[in-house]
N, C-alpha and C positions, 0 to 999 in steps of 0.2 A: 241637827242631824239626828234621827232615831237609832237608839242602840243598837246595837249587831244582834237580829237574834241566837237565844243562845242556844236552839235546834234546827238544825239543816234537814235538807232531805235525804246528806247521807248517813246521817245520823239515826234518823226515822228508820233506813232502808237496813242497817247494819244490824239495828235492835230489831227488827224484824224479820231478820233471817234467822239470828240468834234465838228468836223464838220458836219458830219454826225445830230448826237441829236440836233443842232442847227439850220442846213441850207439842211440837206437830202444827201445822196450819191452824187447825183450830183453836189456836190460842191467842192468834193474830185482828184484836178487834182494840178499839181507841182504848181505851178502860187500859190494857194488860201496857201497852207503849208506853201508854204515859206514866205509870208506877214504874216499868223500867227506863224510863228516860231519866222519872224526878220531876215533870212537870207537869201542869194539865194536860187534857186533852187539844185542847186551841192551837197548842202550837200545829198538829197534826192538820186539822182541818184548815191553817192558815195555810198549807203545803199543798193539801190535797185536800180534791171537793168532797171526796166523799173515800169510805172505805175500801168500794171496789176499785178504784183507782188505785190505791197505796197498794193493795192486793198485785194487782195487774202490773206494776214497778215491784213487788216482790215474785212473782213466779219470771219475769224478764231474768232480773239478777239470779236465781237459781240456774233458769236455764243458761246463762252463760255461766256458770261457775260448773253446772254440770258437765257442757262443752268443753271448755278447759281441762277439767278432770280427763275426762275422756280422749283429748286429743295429745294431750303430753304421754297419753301409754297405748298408743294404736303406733303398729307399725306397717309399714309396706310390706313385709317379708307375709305376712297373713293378716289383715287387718281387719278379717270378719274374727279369727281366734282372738285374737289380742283387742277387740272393741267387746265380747262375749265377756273374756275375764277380767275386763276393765268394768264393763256393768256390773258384774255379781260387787267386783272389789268398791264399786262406790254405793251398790248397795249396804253392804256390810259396813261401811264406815258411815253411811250417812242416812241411816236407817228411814230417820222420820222429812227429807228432804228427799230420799226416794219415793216415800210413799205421798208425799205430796206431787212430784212430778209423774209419775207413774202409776199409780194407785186409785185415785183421786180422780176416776172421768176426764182425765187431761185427753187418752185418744178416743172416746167415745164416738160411735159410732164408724172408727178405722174399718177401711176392708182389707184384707190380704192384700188387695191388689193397690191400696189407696199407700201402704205400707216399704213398699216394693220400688212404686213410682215417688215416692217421698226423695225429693234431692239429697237431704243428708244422707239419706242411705246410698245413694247409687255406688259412689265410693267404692263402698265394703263390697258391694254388690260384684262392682267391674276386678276388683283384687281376687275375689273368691274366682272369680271365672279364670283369669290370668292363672293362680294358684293350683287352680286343679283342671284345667283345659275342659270344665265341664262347657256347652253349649249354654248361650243366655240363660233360656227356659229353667233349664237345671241346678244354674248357680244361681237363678231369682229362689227358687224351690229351697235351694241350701239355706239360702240367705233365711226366708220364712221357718225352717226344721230347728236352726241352730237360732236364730234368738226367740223365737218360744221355749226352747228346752234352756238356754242362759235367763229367759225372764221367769221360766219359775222355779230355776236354784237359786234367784236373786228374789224371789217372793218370798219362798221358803224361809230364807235369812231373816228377811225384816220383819216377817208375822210370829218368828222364832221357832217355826217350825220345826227346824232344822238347824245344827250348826257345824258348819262345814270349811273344816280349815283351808286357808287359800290354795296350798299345796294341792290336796286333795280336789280342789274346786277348778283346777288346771287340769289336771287327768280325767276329769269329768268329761272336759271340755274338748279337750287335744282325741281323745276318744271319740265324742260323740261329730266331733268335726271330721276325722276320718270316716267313720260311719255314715254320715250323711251326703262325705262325698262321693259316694260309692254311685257311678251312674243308675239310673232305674232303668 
């Protein structure tokens, strides 16, 4: 019987993310795994064919760890406010894992409308309307006002433009959500 190898794929996948939140996507090529493994490269490419593979298994594993993040602090009570300062807050915590999911050409070429009709959004979409009795039209409108103004306090964070304590990053928000639900 051949020995147990002594790296897995989640082994690959963990040090891989790890590079990511420490040093950014771009630090993620065979060369940098295999010094944080301790092994050569081979084990990698015994796993996976190629690099954009192991790549495509790590923006997977982000975005569920993103998900997760995200859905353990959205509530019913207003789930478009509470998914806004759930974005900024995993901005801020996971600066270089934002900027790989968000950053990084991930929605390139999105339309507003492509955005809108996006099933994970709908959600937020349907609470925003429930929440402030606006008409579809206007709670899709809220939906696009409030996470462009949530994606660029959460840009601002991560390029360090700006540093904006969570507290204060609520009142931004709880404001700017009132504000935008004001009928047009």
């Amino acid at each position: 019987m051949p020995p147990k190898p002594l790296v897995d794929r989640q082994d690959i996948l963990e040090v891989a993310i790890q590079l990511v939140r420490e040093e950014g996507e771009g630090s993620i090529n065979a060369r940098s795994l295999a010094n944080a493994l301790g092994c050569s490269t081979r084990p990698l490419f015994r796993i996976y064919r190629n690099m954009d593979e192991l790549k495509a298994d790590v923006k997977t594993q982000l975005d569920l760890y993103y998900n997760s993040f995200m859905e353990s602090r959205m509530t019913e009570t207003n789930r478009l406010l509470s998914q806004g300062i759930a974005y900024v807050e995993f901005a801020r915590k996971e600066k270089r894992i934002f900027n790989a999911l968000f950053m990084n050409r991930t929605m390139a070429g999105s339309s507003l409308q492509d955005i809108i009709h996006a099933q994970w959004n709908r959600a937020s979409i349907e609470n925003a309307k429930k929440v402030t009795g606006l008409p579809m039209e206007e709670a899709e409108m809220l939906f696009i006002h409030f996470w462009l103004y949530s994606h660029g306090i959460a840009t601002q964070i991560v390029s360090n433009g700006i540093d904006i304590p969570m507290d204060e990053v609520q009142r931004l928000l709880e404001h700017a959500f009132a504000r935008f639900s004001i009928p047009m």
